[in-house]
C-alpha positions, 0 to 999 in steps of 0.5 A: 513569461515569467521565470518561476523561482522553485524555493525551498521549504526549510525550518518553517520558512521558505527559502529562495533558490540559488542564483545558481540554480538549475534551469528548468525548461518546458517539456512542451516548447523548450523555453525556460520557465523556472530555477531551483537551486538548494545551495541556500538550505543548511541541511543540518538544521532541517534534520534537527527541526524534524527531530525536535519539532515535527517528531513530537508533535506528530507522536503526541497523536494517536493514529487515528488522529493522524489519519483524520488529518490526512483525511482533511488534507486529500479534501484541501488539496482536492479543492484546489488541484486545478492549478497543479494541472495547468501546471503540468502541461510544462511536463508534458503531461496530456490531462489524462496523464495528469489525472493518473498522477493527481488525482492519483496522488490525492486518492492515495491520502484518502486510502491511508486515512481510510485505513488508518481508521479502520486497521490501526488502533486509535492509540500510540502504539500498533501491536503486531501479531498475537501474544506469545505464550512463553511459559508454561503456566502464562506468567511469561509472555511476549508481544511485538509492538511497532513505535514509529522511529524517532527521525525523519523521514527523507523522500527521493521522487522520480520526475513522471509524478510529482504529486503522486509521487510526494504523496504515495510516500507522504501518507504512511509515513505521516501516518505512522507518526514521522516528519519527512523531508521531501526531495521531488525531482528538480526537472518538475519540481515546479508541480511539486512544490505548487502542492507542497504550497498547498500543504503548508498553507492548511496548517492541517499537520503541525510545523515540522511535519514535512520539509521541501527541497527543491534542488540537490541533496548536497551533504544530507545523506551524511547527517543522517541518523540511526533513526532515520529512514530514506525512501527513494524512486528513480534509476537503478544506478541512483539508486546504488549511488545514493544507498553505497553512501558510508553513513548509510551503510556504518549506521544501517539506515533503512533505504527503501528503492523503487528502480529500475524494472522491465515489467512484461505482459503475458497474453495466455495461449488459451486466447486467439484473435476472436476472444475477447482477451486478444483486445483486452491485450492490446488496449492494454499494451498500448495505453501502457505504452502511452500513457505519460509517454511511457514514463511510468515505472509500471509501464509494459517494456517487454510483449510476451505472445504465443507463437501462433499469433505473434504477426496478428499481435504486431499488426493490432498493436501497429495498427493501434499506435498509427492512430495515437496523436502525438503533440501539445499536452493542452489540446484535448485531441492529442492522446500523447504529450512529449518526454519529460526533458530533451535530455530524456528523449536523447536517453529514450532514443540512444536505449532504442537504438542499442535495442534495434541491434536485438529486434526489427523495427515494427513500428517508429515514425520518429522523424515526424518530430526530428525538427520538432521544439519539445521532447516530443517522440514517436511510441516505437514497437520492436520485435525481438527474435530471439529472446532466449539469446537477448541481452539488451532487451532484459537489461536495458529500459527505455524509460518512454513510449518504447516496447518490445514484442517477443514469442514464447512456446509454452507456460514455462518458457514464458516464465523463463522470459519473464523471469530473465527481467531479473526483479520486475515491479509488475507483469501482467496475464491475460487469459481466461484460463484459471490454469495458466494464470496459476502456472505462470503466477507460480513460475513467475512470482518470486521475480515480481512485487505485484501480479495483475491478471485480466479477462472478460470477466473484471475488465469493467472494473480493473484498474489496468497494468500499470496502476500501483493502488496503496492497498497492495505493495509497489515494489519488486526484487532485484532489479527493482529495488526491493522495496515494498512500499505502500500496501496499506498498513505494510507501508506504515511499518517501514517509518516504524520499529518493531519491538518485542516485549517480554514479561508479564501478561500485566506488563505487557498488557499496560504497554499495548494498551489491550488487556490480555489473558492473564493480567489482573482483572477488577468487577464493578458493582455496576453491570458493563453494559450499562457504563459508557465507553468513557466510563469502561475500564480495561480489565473490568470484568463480569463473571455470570452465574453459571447455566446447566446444559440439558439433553433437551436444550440440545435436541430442542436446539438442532430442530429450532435451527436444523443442525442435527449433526451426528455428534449432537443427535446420535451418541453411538456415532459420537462416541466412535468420534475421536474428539467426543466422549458421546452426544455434545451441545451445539458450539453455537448453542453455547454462544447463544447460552453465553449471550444470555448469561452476560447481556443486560437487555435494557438500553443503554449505552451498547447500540450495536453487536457488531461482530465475533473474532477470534472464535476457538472451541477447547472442549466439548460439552456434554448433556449435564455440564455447566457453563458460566462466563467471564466478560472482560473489556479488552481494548477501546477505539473510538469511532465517531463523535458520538460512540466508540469501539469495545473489545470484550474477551468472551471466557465460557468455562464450565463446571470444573473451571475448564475453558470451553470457548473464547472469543472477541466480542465487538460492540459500538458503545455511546460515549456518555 
């Protein structure tokens, strides 16, 4: 078998590892398979390669072209993932395993782009929050806006995914418009970089968008700049190392962990050995345990069980893992592969033992592979007695097969158990009783970076314990590093600055690129409904004749749609209402009113009213009032290749100039 030479992706060109470099071994057979060594990389000019290339020329995209791009890269990396899980079987990894971390991975682009779409504006800049009125009269005002930052991303990954791992990462950081280097863990860098290869090879993203080492960071950490960000997964005490750096610290560069964390599973009291959450439990404990041979950040380390089942819990679980098959990730009978490395099964094994001096053994068969070739080893089940008074059990994670069951009294002790994790990245609650999910959720949430509750009733379609999905954050307090990475837009904010900007509504509203209340304003001699999208203009304004509102529209109004609410039919009733001065029209009379004042009802280029946002009512109407409207377009998104998006501020004022109502208006307008 050949050795593989893990190079380095540095300045647009690939750069063998050094002679020497690290060896890598097979999980599996223990034979050497591949070097990596990064001693040849001059890492200051790769900085630089980000800032002076990859940064313009991923910024002089919009976001939306941005996630077009991911969107292409999932499809490219997608057609050819087959070589990544051959590749793969070298980690140890069963092909169940490696669906979690490939197809995991390239489902996570598709969601970023998905959302990038949908969610950030199709421009250079992201206006976070509303505007800020900040004086009186709305001369002054303020806005928050998200830049992306000016540097380079550095990614640190863990060795249990290499591909969903780089990738999880990857796309909100593209996204966001900065260039990343990537630094995959050496011991399955080779996975790692097979994807990269791919990634490259596309030309998809612009030269400078993403760099590779495969090997050690060396000084890198120390040329960082203000601008830069560094993300990393792996060990607490990495993790404390990496972040203690004196560059990091003098510049107050952004790091981003995920570490460390003993998550837990509370089975609720309301369950017995004849509901179905009893099985849903242990299904989903012992797949936690499992799958990847435990090394998953999200995997279940500490059982949390009412006193009352406590042995049933210990002998279901035991009687599930009798029946787990242990052995060669490429043979498709065998439900469990081997730990990363035989340096990790020695870590996994001497953690086992310091916890066997708090708990009784309920389950190990690890002498079966004691003679074993390949990080092969048994799952093992301890039982902690008494877990107020534990130590090692909240402290000390055995990163592989390795779980500890416990007995809790009620819903706060289970809490206090949970809680003593110290920061956990998941804990999960099985019952079927709202109460005790609320009790334990609100006991418990400030310790964990995600909750995940599961019964009978969405079993089917859960996504189970340990599945980090890039809608929701993954991160968690304390021990688990703080960091809230993912979680769709959120994750985005973490490669960008957030500003605030001060001045006036057309200052303001020509940075943001979204006209607000107050700027200037222009009319066309041209109705706005029968301009094209490339033609609209924001600010562009139609101001309607004005439509008096009668006693009759309002009565014929309530019959026609059946609303006969006091405050429009009895003005006795009304009066006595604190917020109206007698009989009022219908709010949604007055849109409907709006609606035929503004709309020109031939076709053109509106194809579509796709909705209302942001809809306030600031004064009544009464039987007499008048009603005009101003139509402005406010913002423009493009969608497809054929129609975009416009955004109108709808303004009802009536007869002495009083605003009424506003709203957002959206409409799907052709391009041309």
């Amino acid at each position: 078998m050949s050795i593989m030479n893990i190079k380095s992706y540095a300045c647009g060109k690939w750069i063998d590892a050094d002679c020497t470099g690290r060896q890598i071994l097979s999980a599996v057979t223990d034979q050497r398979i591949a070097v990596a060594g990064s001693a040849n990389l001059d890492f200051q000019n790769m900085i630089s390669h980000a800032h002076k290339l990859g940064a313009p020329a991923l910024q002089e995209m919009t976001f939306h072209e941005r996630a077009k791009k991911l969107k292409q890269l999932a499809i490219y990396l997608n057609e050819r993932k087959e070589l990544l899980y051959e590749l793969s079987f070298n980690c140890g990894s069963t092909r169940k395993d490696s669906f979690i971390d490939i197809d995991g991975g390239i489902g996570t682009l598709q969601v970023f782009a998905s959302k990038g779409r949908r969610e950030l504006p199709d421009a250079h800049t992201y206006l976070d929050g509303d505007v800020e009125q900040l004086s009186r009269s709305g001369s002054f005002i303020g806005q928050h806006i998200c830049r992306p930052k000016l540097g380079v991303a550095v990614h640190i990954n863990a060795f249990n995914f290499p591909v969903w791992g780089m990738l999880e990462k990857l796309a909100p950081t593209l996204l966001a418009g900065m260039p990343t280097i990537i630094k995959p863990a050496t011991v399955t860098s080779y996975v790692t970089q097979a994807c990269f290869k791919m990634m490259v090879e596309s030309e998809i993203f612009p030269q400078g968008s993403f760099q590779l080492i495969c090997g050690g960071t060396g000084d890198l950490l120390d040329r960082l700049t203000t601008q830069d960000v560094v993300s990393f997964t792996g060990s607490a005490q990495t993790a404390f190392n990496l972040r203690s750096n004196q560059n990091i610290l003098q510049n107050s560069i952004p790091f981003i962990a995920e570490q460390d964390s003993l998550n837990a599973s509370v089975l609720g009291s309301d369950a017995t050995v004849d509901t179905p959450e009893f099985d849903i439990f242990i299904k989903e404990v012992v797949n936690e345990m499992t799958a990847k041979a435990g090394q998953k950040c999200t995997a279940i380390r500490r059982i949390m069980v009412p006193e009352k089942i406590l042995g049933s819990i210990s002998d279901a679980i035991s009687a599930r893992l009798t029946k787990i098959k242990v052995g060669d990730p490429c043979d498709e009978t065998n439900d469990m592969g081997a730990l990363v490395s035989q340096s990790q099964k020695s870590d996994v094994l001497n953690i086992v033992e310091t916890l066997k001096s708090e708990c009784a053994t309920i389950y190990d068969e690890q002498e079966h592979f004691k003679n074993a070739k390949g990080a092969f080893v048994s799952p093992v089940l301890l039982q902690c007695g008494d877990p107020d008074s534990a130590i090692h059990v909240h402290s000390k994670e055995a990163f592989g097969p390795a779980s500890t069951i416990m007995a809790y009294r009620d819903n706060q002790h289970a809490c206090e158990l949970l809680n003593k994790g110290d920061g956990s990245l998941v804990a999960s609650i099985i019952t079927h009783d709202p109460q005790i999910a609320h009790d334990i959720t609100i006991g418990s949430a400030a310790y964990h970076g995600r909750i995940y509750i599961n019964n009978r009733d969405c079993i089917k379609e859960s996504t189970g314990h340990g599945a980090p999905l890039p809608h929701m954050v993954h991160g968690g307090p304390g021990r688990a590093g703080g960091s809230e990475e993912m979680g769709g837009i959120r994750g985005v904010m973490h490669y960008m600055q957030r500003t605030a900007i001060q001045g006036s509504p057309d200052m303001v509203s020509v940075i943001g690129k979204t006209w607000v209340p107050g700027s200037k304003t222009f009319s066309n001699s041209i109705h706005p409904f029968k301009r094209s999208f490339n033609k609209l203009e924001l600010g562009e304004t139609l101001v309607t004749k004005s439509r008096k509102i009668t006693l009759e529209d309002i009565q014929q109004f309530a019959h026609f749609t059946g609303d006969t609410f006091y405050a429009h039919m009895d003005e006795e009733a009304a009066k006595a209402n604190p917020f109206f001065p007698g009989r009022v029209a219908h709010g949604y009379l007055l849109l409907s009113f709006a609606a035929g004042l503004f709309v020109e009802p031939n076709p053109g280029p509106v194809l579509a009213n796709t909705g209302l946002m942001d809809l306030s009512f600031q004064k009544p109407v009464s039987p007499g009032d008048s009603i005009s409207v101003s139509l402005t377009v406010k913002r423009k998104t493009k969608r497809t290749d054929t129609y975009g998006e416009v955004r109108w501020h709808v303004a009802l004022k009536n007869q002495d100039n009083e605003l009424v109502a506003t709203y957002t208006l959206l409409t799907m307008n052709a391009y041309n």
